[in-house]
PASEBA-1860 file (N, C-alpha, C; in nm, 3 decimals):
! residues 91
1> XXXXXXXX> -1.159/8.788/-0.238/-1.148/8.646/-0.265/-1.275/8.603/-0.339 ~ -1.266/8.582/-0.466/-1.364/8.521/-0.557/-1.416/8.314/-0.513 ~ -1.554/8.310/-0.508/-1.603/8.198/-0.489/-1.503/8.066/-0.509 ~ -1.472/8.083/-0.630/-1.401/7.988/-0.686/-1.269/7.983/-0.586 ~ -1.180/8.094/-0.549/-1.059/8.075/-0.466/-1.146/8.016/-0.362 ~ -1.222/8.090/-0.279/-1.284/8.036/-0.150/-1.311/7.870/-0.166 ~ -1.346/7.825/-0.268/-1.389/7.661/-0.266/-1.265/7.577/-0.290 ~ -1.120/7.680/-0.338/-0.997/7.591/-0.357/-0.982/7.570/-0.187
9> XXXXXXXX> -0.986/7.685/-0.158/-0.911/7.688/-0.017/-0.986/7.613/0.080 ~ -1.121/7.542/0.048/-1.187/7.469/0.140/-1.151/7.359/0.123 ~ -1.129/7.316/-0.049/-1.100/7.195/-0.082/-0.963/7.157/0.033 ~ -0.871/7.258/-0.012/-0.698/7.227/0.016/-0.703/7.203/0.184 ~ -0.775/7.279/0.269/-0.823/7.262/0.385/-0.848/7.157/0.403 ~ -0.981/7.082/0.366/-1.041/6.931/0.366/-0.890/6.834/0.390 ~ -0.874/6.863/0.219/-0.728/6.722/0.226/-0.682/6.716/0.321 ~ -0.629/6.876/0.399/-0.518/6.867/0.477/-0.596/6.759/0.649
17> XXXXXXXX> -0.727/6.818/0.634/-0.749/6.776/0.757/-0.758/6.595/0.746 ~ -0.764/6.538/0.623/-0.809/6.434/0.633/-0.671/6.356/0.596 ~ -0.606/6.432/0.585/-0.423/6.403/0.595/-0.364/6.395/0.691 ~ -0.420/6.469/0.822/-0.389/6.494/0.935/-0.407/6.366/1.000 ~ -0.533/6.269/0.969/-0.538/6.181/1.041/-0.473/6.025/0.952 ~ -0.423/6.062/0.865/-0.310/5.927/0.803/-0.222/5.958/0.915 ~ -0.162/6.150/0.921/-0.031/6.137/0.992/-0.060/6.069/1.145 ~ -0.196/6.067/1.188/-0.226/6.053/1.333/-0.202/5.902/1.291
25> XXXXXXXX> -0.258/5.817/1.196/-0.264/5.700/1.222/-0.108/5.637/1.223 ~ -0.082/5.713/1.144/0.090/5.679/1.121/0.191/5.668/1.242 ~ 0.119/5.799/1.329/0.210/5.811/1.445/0.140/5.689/1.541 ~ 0.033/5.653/1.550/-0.020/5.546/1.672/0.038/5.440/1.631 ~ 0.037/5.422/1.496/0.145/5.281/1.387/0.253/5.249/1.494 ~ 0.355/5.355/1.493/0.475/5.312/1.559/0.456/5.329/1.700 ~ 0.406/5.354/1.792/0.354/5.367/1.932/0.280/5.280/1.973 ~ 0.197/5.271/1.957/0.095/5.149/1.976/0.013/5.089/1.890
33> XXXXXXXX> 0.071/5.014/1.848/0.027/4.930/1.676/-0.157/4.843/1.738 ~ -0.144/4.806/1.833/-0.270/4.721/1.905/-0.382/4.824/1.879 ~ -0.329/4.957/1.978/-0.457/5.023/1.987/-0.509/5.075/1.823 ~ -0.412/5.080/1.738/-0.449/5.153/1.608/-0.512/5.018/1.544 ~ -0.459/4.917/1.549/-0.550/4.850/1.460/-0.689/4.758/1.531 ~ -0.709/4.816/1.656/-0.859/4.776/1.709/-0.932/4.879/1.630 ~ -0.882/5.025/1.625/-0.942/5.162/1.545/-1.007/5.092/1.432 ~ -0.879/5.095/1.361/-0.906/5.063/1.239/-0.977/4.951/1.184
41> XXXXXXXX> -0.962/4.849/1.278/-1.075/4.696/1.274/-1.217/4.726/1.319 ~ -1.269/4.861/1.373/-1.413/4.917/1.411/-1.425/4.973/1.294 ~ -1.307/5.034/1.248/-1.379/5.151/1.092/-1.381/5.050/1.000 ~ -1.377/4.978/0.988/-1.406/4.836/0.866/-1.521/4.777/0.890 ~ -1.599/4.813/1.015/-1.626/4.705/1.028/-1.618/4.518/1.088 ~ -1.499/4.537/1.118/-1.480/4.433/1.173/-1.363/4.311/1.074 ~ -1.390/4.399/0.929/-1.295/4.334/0.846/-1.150/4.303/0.859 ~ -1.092/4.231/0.934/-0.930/4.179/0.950/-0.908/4.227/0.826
49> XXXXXXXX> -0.874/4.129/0.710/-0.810/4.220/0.634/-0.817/4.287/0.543 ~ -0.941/4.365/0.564/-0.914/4.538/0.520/-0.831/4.584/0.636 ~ -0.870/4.574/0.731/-0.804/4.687/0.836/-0.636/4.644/0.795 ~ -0.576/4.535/0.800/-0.467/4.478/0.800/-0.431/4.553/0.669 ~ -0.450/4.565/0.552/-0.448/4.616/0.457/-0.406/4.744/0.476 ~ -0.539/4.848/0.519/-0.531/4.954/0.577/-0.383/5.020/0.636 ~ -0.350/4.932/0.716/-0.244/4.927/0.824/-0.084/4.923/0.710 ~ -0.095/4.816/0.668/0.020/4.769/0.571/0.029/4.925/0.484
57> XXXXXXXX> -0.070/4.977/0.452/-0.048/5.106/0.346/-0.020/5.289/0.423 ~ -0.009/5.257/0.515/0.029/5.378/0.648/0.200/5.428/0.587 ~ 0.221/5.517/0.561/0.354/5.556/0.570/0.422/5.572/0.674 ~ 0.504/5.595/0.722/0.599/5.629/0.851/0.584/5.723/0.879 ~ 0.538/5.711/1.042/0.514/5.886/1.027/0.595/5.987/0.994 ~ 0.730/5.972/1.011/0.826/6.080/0.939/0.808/6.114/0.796 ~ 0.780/6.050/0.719/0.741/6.067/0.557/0.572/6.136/0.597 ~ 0.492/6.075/0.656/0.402/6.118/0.648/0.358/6.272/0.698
65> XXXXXXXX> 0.398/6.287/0.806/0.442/6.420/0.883/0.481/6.513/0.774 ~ 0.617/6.485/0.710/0.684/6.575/0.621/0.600/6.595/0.520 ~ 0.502/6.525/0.446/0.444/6.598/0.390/0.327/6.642/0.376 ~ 0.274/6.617/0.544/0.174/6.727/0.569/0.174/6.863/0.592 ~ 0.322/6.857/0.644/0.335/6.955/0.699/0.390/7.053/0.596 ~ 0.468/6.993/0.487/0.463/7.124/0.351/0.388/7.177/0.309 ~ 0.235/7.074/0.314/0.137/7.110/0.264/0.069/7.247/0.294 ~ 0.066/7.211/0.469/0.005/7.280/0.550/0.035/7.420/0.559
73> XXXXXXXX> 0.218/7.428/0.535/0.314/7.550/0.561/0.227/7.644/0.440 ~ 0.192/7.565/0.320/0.145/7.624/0.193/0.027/7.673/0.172 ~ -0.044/7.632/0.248/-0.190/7.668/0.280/-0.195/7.790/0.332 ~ -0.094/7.782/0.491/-0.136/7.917/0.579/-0.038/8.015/0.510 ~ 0.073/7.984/0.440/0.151/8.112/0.337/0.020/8.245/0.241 ~ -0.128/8.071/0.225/-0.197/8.158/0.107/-0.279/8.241/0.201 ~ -0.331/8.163/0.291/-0.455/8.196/0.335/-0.437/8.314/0.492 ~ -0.299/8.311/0.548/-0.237/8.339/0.611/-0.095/8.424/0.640
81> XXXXXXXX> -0.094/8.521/0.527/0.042/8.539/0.535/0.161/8.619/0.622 ~ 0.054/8.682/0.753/0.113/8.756/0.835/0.186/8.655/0.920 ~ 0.109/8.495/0.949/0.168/8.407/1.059/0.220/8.307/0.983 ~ 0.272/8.336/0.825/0.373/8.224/0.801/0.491/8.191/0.846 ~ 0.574/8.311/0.899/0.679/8.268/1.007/0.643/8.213/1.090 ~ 0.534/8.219/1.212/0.500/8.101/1.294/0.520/7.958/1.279 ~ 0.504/7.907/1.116/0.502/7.796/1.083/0.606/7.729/1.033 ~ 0.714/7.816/1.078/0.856/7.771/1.018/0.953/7.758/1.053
89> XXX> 1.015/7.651/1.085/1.149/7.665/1.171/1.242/7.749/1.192 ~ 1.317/7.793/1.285/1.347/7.868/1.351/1.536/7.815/1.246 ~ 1.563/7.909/1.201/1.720/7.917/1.134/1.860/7.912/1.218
END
């Protein structure tokens, strides 16, 4: 694995992890909308509406989920390819 692959695969890593937490916010969205937007009203700062903003631009977690999780399937296919069946639904 040449430098350059190694820094894709950190990059593609990064996104995913910082994708991970849209899908987290997405899922507290429909569960408990209060507790996510006290979160999100501390990570502002205190700004109503940014956070409100913030909030309004959340996908569902089903959209959001789905395409983390392609992402993710695509990642461990590269970086992983003995446990890509692990990551795949069962037929």
């Amino acid at each position: 694995m040449t430098e350059t692959n190694l820094g894709k695969y950190r990059k593609d890593l990064d996104a995913l992890i910082d994708e991970a937490q849209s899908v987290r916010n997405s899922l507290l969205n429909e569960v408990q909308p209060e507790e996510l937007m006290d979160w999100v009203f501390a990570q502002v700062s205190g700004d109503e509406k940014l956070a409100e903003e913030h909030v309004r631009q959340l996908k569902t977690f089903r959209v959001a989920y789905h395409h983390w999780y392609s992402e993710a399937v695509a990642v461990v296919k590269q970086l992983l390819p003995d446990r890509h069946a692990d990551f795949r639904p069962p037929l």
